[in-house]
DRENSEMI-565971 format. One record per residue: residue in three letters; x, y, z of N, C-alpha, C in turn. Coordinates in steps of 0.001 Angstrom, whole numbers, padded with zeros to 6 digits, always signed. Example, Ala and Ser with C-alpha at 12.3 -4.5 7.8 and 13.67 -1.06 7.14 Angstrom:
<recs>
Ala+013190-005690+007800+012300-004500+007800+013200-003300+007800
Ser+012850-002250+007080+013670-001060+007140+012900+000030+007870
</recs>
This chain:
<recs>
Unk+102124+042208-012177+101162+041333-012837+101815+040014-013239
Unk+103373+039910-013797+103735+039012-014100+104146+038352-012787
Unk+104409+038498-011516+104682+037805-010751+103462+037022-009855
Unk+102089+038124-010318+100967+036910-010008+100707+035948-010620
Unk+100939+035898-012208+100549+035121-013047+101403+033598-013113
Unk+102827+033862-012142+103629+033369-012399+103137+032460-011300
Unk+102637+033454-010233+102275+032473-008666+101134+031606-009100
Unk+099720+031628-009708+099011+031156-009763+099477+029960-010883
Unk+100409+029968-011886+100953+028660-012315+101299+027903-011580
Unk+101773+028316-010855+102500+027607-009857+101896+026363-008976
Unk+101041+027368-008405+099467+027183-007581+099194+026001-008297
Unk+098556+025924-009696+098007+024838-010329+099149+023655-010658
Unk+099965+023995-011267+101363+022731-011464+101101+022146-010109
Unk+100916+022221-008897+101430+021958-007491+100098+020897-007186
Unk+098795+021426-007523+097493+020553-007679+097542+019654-008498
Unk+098245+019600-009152+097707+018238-009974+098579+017205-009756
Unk+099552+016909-009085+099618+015722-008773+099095+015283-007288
Unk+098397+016294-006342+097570+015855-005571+096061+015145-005703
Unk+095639+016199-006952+094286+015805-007341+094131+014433-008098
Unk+095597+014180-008853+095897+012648-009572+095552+011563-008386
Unk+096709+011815-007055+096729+011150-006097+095246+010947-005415
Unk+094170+012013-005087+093018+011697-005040+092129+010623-005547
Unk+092204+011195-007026+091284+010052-007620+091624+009060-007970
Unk+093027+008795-007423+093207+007168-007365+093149+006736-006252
Unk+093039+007356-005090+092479+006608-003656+090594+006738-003750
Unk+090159+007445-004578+088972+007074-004478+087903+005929-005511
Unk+089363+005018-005874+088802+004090-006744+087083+003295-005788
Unk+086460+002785-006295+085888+001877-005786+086024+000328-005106
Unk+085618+000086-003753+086298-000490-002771+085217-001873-003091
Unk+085589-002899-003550+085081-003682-003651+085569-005428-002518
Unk+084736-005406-001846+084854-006303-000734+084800-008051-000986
Unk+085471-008986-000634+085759-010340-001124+084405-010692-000626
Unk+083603-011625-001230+082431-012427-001090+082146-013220+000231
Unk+081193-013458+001286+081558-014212+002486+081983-015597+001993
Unk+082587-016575+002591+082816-017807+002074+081664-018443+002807
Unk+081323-019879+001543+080202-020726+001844+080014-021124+003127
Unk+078825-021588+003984+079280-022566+005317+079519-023733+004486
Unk+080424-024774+005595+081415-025934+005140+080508-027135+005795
Unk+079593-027848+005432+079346-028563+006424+080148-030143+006540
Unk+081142-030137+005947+081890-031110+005985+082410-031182+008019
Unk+082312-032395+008260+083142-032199+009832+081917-033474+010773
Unk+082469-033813+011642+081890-034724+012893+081269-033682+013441
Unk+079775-034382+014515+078967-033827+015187+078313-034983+015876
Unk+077797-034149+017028+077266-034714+018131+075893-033913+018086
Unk+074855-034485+018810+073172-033994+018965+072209-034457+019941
Unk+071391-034141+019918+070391-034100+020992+069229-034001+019852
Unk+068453-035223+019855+066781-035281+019638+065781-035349+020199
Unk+064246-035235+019598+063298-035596+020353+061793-035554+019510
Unk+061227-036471+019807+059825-036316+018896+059112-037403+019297
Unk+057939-037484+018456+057052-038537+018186+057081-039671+017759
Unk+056285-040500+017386+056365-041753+016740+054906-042537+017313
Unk+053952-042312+016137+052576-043483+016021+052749-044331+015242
Unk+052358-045866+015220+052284-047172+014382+051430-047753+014921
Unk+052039-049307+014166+050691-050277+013997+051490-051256+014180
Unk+050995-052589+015078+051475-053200+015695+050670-054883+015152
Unk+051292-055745+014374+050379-056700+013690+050155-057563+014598
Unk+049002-058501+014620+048803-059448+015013+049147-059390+016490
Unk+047757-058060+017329+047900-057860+018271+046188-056723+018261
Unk+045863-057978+017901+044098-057216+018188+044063-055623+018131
Unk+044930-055450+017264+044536-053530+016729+045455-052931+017588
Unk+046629-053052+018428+047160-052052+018704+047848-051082+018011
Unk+048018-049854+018487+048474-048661+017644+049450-047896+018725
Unk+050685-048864+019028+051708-047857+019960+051673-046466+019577
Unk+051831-045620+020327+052839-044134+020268+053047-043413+021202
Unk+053705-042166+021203+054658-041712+022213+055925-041130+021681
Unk+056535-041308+023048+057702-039938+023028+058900-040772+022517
Unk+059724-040036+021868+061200-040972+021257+062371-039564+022027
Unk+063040-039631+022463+064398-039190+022386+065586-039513+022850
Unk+066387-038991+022163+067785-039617+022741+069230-038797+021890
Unk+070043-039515+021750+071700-038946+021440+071616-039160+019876
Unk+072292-038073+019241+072984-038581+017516+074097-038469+017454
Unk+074756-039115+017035+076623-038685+016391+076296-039146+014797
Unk+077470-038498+014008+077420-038571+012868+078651-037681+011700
Unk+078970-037903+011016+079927-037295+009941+079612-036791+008748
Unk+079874-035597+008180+078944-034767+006572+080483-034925+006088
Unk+080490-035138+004682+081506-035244+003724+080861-034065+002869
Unk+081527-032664+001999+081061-032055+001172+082088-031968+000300
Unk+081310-031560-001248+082155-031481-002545+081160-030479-003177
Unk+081126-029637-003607+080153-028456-004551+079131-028214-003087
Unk+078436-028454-003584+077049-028309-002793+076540-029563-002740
Unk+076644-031174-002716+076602-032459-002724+077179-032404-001329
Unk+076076-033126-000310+076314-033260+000908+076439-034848+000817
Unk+076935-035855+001438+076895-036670+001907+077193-036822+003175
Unk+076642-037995+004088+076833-038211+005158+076517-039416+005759
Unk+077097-039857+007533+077049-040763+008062+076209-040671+009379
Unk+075216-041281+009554+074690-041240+011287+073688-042022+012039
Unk+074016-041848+012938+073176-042879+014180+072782-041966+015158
Unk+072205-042706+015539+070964-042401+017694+070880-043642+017834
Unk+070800-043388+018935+069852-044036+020140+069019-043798+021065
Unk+068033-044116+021740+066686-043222+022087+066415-044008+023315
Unk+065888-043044+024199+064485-043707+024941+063548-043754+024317
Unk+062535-044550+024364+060766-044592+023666+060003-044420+025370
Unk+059121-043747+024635+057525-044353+025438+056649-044617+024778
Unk+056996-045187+023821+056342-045913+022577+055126-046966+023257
Unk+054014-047051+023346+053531-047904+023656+051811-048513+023261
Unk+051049-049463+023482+049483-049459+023739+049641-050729+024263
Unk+047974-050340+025099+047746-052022+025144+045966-051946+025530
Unk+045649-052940+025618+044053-053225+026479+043589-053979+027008
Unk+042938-054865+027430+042565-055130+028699+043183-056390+028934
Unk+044479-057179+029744+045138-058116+029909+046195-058027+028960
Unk+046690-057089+027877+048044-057334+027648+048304-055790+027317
Unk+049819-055750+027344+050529-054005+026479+052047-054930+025781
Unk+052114-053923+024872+053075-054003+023744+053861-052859+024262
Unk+055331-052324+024498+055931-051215+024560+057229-051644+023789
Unk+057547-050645+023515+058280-050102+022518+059990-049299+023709
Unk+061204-050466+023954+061676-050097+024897+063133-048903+024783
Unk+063712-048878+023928+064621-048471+023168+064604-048158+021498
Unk+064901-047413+020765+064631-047328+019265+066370-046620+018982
Unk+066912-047249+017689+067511-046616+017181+068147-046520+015404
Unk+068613-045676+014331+068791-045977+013281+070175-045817+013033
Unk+070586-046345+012038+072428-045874+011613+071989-046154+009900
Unk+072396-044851+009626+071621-044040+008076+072387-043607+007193
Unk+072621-043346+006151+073380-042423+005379+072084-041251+005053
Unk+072929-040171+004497+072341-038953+004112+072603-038380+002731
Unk+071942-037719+002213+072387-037157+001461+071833-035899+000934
Unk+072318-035271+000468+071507-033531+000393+072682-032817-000622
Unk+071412-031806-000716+072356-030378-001500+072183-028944-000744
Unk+073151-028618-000323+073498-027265+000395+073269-026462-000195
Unk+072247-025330+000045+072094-023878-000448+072651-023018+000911
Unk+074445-022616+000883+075354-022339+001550+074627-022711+003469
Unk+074018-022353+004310+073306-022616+005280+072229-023398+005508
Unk+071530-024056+004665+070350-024716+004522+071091-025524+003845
Unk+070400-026790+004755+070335-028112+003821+069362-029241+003925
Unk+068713-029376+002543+067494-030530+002824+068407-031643+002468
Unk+067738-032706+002608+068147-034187+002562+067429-035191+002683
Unk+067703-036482+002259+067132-037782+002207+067911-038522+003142
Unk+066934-039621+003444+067781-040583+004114+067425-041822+004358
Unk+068049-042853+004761+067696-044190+004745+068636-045048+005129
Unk+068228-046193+005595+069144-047394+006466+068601-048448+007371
Unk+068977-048709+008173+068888-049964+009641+068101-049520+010716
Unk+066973-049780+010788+066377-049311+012609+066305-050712+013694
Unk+066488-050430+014469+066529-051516+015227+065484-050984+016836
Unk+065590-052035+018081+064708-051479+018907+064310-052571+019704
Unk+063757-052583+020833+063544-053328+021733+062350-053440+022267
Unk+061448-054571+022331+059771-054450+022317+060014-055140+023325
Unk+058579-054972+024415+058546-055939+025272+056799-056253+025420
Unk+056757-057278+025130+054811-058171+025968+054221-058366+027133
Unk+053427-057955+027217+053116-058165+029285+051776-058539+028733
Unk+051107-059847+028686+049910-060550+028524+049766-061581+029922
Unk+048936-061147+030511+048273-061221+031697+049444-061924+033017
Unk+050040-060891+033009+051329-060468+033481+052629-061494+033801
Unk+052672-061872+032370+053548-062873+031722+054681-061572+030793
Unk+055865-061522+031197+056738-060700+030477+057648-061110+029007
Unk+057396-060901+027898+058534-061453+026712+059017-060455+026203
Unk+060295-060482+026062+061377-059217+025150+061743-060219+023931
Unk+061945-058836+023078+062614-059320+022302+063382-058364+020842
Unk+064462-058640+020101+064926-057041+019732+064628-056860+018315
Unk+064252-056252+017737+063660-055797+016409+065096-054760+015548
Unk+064776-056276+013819+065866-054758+013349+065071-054771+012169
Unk+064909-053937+011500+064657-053500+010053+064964-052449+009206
Unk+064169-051588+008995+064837-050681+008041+063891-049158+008039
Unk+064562-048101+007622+064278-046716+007931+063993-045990+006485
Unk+063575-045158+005714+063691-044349+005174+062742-042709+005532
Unk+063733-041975+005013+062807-040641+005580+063689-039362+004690
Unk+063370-038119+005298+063765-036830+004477+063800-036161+005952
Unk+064459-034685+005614+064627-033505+006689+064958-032325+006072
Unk+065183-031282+006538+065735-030150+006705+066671-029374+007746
Unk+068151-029267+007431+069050-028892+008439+069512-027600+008131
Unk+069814-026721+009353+070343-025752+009100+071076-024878+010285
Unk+072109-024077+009917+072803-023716+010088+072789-022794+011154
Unk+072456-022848+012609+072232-021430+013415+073008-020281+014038
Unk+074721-021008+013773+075574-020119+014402+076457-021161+013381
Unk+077916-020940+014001+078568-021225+013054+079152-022964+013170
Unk+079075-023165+014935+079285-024536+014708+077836-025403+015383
Unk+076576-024357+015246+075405-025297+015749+074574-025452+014812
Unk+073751-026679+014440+073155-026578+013504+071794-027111+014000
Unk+070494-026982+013544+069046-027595+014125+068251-027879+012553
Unk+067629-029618+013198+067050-029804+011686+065309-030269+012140
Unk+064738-030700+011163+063790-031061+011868+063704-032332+010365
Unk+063217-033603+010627+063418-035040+010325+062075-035901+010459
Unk+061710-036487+009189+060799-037256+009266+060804-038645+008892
Unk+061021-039774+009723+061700-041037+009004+060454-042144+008941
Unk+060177-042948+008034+058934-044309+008494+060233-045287+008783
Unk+059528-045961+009770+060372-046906+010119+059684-048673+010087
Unk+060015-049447+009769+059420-050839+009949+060967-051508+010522
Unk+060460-052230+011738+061168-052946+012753+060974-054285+011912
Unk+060574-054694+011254+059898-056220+010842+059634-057401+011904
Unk+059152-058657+011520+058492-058630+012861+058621-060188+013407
Unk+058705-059899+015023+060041-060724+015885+058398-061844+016611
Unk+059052-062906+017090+058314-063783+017906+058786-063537+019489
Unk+057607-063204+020121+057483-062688+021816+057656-064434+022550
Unk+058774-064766+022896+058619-065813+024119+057979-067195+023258
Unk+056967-067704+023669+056413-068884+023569+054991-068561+022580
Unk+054955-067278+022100+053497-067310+021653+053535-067507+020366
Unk+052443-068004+019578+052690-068709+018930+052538-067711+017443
Unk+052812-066817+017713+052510-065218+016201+053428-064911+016404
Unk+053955-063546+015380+055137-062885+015509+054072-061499+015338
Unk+054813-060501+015415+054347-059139+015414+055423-058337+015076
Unk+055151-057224+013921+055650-056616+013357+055522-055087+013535
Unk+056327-054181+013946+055800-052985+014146+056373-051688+013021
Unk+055624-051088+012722+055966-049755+011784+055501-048329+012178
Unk+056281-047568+012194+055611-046250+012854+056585-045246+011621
Unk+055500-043840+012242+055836-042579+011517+056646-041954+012657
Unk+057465-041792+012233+058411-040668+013561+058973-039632+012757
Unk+058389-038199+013660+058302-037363+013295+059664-035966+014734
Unk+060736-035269+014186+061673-035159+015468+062236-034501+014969
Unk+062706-033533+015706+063560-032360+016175+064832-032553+016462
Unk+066057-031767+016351+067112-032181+016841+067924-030712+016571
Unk+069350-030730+017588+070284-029816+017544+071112-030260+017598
Unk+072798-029938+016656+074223-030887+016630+075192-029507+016708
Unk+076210-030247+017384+077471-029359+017568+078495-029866+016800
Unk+079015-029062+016001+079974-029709+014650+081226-029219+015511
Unk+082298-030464+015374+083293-030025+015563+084246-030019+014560
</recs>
């Protein structure tokens, strides 16, 4: 009897520093947080959209049509305070006209700052700057160019789809202010709503 009693001490002395060792490997495993996306970094893009206006001192025309073209641009971040730098340049088929003349709309482009607050993948923003652009007159098939710069403001929403692609969608008013065609004796001023899509590759 005493040599069972002696074994089963034994038995237990021998468990407990396994069972110690247990319940300290079964602490709770607590995993590091994902880190924010960074949108600090250069990028390149691809746009495309709309754009209707009003065209002064041109018997009611109302150009519109297709805009697309290239963006490059730079995001600076600090907290969740986005700032940023960017430009395009576009084809238009910006256009109207009626019976003996058309107004088109030949090239469009802006160079903007940005600015926004990041909720880690999403980011809305403001924006505003320089539009510039290239109109041309065909009145009873007499041709005048001539290049338009003025000014942009607008808002968007960008976001994050993989880790270095991002897609926003952008709504800017734009006023070209307004240029004299050739020999005629008005100037004409054009302003449109452009409304556009876009995808950028951050490098």
């Amino acid at each position: 009897m005493t040599k069972i009693a002696g074994a089963f001490a034994a038995l237990v002395l021998a468990s407990v520093p396994a069972m110690a060792a247990d319940m300290v490997q079964r602490q709770p495993y607590y995993s590091a947080p994902a880190p924010s996306y960074n949108w600090s970094g250069f990028y390149l893009g691809l746009n495309a959209g709309l754009a209707s206006g009003d065209l002064s001192n041109s018997a009611g025309l109302e150009p519109a049509g297709f805009l697309g073209g290239l963006t490059g641009g730079a995001n600076w971040q600090w907290g969740n305070v986005v700032f940023g730098l960017e430009t395009d340049i576009n084809y238009s088929g910006v256009d109207d006209g009626v019976s003996g003349y058309k107004w088109e709309l030949d090239w469009f482009g802006t160079t903007r700052v940005r600015a926004g607050y990041a909720w880690d993948r999403f980011l809305p923003y403001i924006t505003g700057g320089i539009a510039y652009g290239r109109g041309s007159y065909t009145i009873w098939g007499d041709k005048a160019d001539a290049t338009h710069i003025g000014w942009t403001v607008g808002a968007g929403v960008e976001g994050a789809i993989a880790q270095n692609w991002t897609a926003k969608v952008e709504y800017l008013y734009v006023d070209l202010g307004d240029k004299q065609y050739g020999d005629l004796p008005w100037k004409n001023e054009f302003d449109a709503n452009v409304l556009r899509a876009g995808v950028n590759y951050r490098f």
